[in-house]
C-alpha positions in Angstrom: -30.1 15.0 1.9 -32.1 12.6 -0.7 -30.8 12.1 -3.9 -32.0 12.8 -6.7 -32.2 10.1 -9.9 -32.5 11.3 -13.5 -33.8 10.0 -16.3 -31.7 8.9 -19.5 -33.8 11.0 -21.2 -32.9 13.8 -19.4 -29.0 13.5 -19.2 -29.0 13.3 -22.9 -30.9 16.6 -22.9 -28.2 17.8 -20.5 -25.2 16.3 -22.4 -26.7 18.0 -25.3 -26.7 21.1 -23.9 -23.4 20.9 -22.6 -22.0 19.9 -26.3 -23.5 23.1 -27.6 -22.2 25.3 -24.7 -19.9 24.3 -21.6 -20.1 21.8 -19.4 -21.0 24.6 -16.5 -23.9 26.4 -18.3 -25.3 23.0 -18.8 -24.8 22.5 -15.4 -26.7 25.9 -14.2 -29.4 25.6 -16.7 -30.7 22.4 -15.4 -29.5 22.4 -11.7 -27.2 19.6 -11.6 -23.7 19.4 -10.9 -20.5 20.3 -13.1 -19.0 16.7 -12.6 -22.5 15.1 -13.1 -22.9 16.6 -16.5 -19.2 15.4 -16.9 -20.4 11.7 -16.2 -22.7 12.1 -18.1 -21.1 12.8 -21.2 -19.1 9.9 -20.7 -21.9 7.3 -20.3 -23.5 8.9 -23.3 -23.1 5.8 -25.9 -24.7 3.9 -23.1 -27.3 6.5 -22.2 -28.4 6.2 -26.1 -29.1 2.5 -25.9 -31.7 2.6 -22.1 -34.9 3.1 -22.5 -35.8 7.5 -22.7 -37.7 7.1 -19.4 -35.5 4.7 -17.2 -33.9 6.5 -14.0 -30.8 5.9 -12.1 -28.2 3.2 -14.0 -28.2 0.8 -10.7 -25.3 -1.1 -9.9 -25.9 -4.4 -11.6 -26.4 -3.0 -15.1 -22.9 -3.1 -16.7 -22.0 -0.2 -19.4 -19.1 -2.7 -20.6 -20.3 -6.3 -20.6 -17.5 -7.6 -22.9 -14.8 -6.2 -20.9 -16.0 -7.1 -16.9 -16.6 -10.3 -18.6 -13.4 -10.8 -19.7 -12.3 -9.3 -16.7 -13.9 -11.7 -14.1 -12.5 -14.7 -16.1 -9.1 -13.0 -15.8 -9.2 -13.1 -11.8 -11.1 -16.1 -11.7 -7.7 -17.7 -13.7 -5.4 -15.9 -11.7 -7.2 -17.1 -8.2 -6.8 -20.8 -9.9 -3.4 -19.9 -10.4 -2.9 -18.9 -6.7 -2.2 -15.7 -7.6 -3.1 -12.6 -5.1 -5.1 -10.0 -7.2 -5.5 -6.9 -5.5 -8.1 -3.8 -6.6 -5.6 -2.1 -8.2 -4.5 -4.9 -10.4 -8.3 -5.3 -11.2 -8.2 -1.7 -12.3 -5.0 -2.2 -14.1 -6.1 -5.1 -16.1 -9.5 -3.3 -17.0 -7.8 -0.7 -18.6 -5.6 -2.7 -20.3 -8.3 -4.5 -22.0 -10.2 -1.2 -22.5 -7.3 0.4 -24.2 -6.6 -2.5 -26.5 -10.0 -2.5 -27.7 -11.2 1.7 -27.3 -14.3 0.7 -29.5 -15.9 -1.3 -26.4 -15.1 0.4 -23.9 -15.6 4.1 -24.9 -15.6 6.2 -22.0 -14.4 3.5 -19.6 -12.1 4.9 -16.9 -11.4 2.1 -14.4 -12.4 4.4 -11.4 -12.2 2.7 -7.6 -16.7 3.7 -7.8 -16.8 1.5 -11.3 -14.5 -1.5 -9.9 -16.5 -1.1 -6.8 -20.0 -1.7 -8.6 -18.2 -4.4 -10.6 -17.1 -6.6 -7.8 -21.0 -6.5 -6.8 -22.0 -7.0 -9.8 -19.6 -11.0 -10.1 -20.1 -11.4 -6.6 -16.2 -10.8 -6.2 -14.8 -9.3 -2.5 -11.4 -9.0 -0.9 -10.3 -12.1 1.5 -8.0 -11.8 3.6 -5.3 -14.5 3.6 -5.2 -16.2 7.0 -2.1 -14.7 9.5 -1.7 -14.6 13.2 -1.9 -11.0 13.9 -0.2 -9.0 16.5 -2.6 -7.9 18.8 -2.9 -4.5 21.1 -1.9 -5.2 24.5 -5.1 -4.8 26.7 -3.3 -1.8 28.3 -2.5 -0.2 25.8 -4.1 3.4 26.6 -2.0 3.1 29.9 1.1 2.5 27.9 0.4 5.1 25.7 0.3 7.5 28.5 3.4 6.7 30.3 5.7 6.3 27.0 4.2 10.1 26.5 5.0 10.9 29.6 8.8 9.3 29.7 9.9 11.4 26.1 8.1 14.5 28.4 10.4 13.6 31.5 13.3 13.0 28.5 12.5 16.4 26.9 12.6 18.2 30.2 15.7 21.0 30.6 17.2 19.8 27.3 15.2 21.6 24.2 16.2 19.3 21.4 15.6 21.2 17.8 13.6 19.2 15.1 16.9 17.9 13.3 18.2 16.3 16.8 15.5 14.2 17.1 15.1 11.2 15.4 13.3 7.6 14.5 15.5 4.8 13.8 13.8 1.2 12.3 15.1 -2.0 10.8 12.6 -4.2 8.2 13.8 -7.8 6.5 12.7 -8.5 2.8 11.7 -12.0 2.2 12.3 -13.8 -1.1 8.6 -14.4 -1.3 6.4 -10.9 -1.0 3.0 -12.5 -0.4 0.4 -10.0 -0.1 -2.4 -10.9 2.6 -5.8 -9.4 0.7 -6.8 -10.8 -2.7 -9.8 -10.5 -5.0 -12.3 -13.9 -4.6 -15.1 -15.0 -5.3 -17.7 -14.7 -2.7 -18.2 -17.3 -0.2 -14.7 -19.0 -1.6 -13.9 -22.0 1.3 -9.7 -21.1 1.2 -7.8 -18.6 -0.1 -4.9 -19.6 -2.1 -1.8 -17.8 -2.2 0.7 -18.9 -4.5 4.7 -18.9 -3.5 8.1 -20.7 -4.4 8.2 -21.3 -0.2 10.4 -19.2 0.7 8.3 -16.8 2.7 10.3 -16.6 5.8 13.8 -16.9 4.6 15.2 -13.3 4.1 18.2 -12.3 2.0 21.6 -12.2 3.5 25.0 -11.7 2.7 27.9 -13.7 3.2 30.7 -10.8 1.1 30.8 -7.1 0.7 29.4 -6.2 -2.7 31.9 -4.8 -5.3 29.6 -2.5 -6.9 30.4 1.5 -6.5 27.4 2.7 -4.1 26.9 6.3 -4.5 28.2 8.9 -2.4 26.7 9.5 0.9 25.7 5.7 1.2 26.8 3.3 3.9 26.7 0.0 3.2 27.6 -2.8 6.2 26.3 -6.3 5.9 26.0 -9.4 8.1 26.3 -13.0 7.1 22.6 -13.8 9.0 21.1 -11.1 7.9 21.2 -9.2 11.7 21.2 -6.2 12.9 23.7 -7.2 16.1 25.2 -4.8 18.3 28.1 -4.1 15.6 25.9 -2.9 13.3 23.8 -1.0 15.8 27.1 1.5 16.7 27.7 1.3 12.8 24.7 3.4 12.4 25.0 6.0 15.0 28.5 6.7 14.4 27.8 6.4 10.5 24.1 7.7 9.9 22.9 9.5 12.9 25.8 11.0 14.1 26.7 11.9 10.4 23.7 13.6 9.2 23.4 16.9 7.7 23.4 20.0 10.5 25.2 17.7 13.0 27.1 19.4 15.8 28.1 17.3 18.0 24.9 18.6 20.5 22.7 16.5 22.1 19.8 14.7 20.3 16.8 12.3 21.3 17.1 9.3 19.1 13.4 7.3 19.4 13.3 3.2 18.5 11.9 -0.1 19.3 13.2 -2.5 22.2 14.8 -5.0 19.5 18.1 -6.5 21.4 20.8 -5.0 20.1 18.9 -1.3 20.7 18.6 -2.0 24.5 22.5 -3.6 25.0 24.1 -2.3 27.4 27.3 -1.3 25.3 25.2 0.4 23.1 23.0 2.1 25.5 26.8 3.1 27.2 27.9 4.4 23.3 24.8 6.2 23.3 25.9 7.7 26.6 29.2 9.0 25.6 27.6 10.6 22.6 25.0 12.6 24.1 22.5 11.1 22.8 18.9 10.4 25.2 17.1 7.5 23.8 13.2 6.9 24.1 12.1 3.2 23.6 8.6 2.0 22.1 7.0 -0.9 24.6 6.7 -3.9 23.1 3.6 -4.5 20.3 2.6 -0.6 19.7 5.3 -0.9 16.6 2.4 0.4 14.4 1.0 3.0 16.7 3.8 4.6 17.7 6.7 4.0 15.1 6.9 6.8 12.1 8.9 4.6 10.0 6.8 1.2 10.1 3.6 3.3 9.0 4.7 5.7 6.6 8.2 4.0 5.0 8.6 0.7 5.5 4.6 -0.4 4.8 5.3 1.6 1.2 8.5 0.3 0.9 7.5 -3.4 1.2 4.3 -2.9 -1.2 6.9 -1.6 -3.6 8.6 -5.0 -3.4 5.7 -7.2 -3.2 4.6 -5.1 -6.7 8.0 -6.2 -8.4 7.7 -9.9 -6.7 4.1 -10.4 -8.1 5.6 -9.3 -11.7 8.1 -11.8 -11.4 5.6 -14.6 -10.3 3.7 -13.6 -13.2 6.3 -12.9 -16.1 9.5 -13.8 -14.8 12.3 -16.4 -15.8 12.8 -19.3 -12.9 14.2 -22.2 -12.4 12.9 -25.4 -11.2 14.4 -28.5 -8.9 14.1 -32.0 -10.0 11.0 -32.4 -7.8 9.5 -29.2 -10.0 9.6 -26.6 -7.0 10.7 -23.5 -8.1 
């Protein structure tokens, strides 16, 4: 279906209308949408100062040249800063600035179409910071198929209800949170990602905290930072095994093949507690484990929100050579 373009002319007719009436009779009256005539309101300061007989506002026209100005100077010092700078801080920002100053930006909403046209407009694009990535085994329909079929064989005489079957995943947090996708100038040679260099080292533990944990929590911790066989049986006697509408019966407990989850003493523990276990083949983490996708990929973005927040704003300390 073509679309249609309008003239400014004619949306201020429209916006007129819809003033006088509702924003749907204006809509029926001239055969345009609801949310059109809503835009249109919007853009109305703007609207007033195109020429009466000029169509379609086309992507490199700004509404709010003060404030993507300012804006493009902000990520361009944040880039210089090695800072990553996602969309949504881009959106943040923008309606920071808009809400500081309402008179220049009247009717400005920071939507993902406007920061969109905006990137166009500076010449601005996500880059992706540079990381050896995983990749799909060439088999990996074939594995597909026969992990299906192995939960099927698993499945087979023993009806396990919904609560009895389970997904079981361990994540480290780093100290730095890098994200991998920043906003950049186009045709940018590197892509700079500011850190204190600590982007492998994860926390650990060496002593049990002291603090009261609430009830219901189970805290175990392990001076390296490991999930070892100990804490492997730490978790099925004190989670799984433990969870709401447990009876003792049998249940299908679905993880990856990390070391401690294939041990033999724990796949003999597993045994005794009646518990069938279904394990992912190695590198199909992301197509086949619940928790990476939908928990721990939120989870970490969380984190890597508060870590870019303390980058940005945060008290540190330096060493005599001035790393942080």
């Amino acid at each position: 279906m073509k679309r249609k373009s309008y003239t400014a002319g004619f949306k201020l007719e429209v916006v007129k209308v819809a003033k006088e009436s509702n924003n749907a009779q204006a809509a029926r009256k001239y055969g345009v949408t609801r949310k059109m005539v809503i835009d249109w309101r919007k853009q109305e300061e703007a609207l007033k100062k195109m020429p009466k007989k000029q169509r379609a506002r086309r992507s490199g026209i700004a509404s709010w040249p003060e404030l993507e100005n300012g804006l493009a100077e902000w990520d361009r010092e944040q880039r210089q800063s090695g800072r990553i700078v996602t969309r949504k801080d881009m959106r943040d920002q923008a309606m920071n600035r808009a809400n500081s100053n309402p008179y220049l930006a009247y009717g400005f909403t920071a939507t993902q179409a406007w920061c969109s046209r905006f990137m166009k407009r500076k010449k601005l694009v996500l880059r992706q910071k540079t990381k050896v990535a995983q990749k799909k085994p060439v088999d990996l329909e074939d594995k597909l198929r026969d992990f299906r079929w192995h939960v099927k064989g698993l499945t087979n005489g023993n009806e396990f209800p919904l609560g009895n079957i389970g997904n079981m995943d361990e994540t480290p947090i780093f100290f730095d949170m890098i994200g991998f996708r920043t906003v950049d100038s186009k045709g940018a040679k590197s892509i700079i990602a500011k850190s204190t260099g600590h982007e492998r080292t994860h926390f650990t533990r060496k002593r049990m905290p002291k603090e009261n944990f609430p009830s219901g929590a189970f805290v175990h911790f392990h001076e390296k930072g490991w999930m070892d066989e100990q804490g492997a049986r730490l978790w099925i006697d004190n989670i799984w095994r433990k969870r709401p509408g447990h009876s003792n019966s049998r249940s299908l407990l679905v993880w990856d093949s990390f070391r401690s989850h294939v041990a033999e003493a724990i796949k003999s523990h597993l045994n005794k507690c009646k518990m069938k276990t279904a394990v992912f083949p190695g590198g199909l983490r992301s197509v086949l484990q619940p928790l990476d996708v939908c928990i721990n990929k939120l989870f970490k973005g969380y984190m890597r929100e508060e870590w870019k927040e303390w980058m940005a704003n945060g008290q540190k300390t330096y060493t005599a050579s001035g790393r942080m």
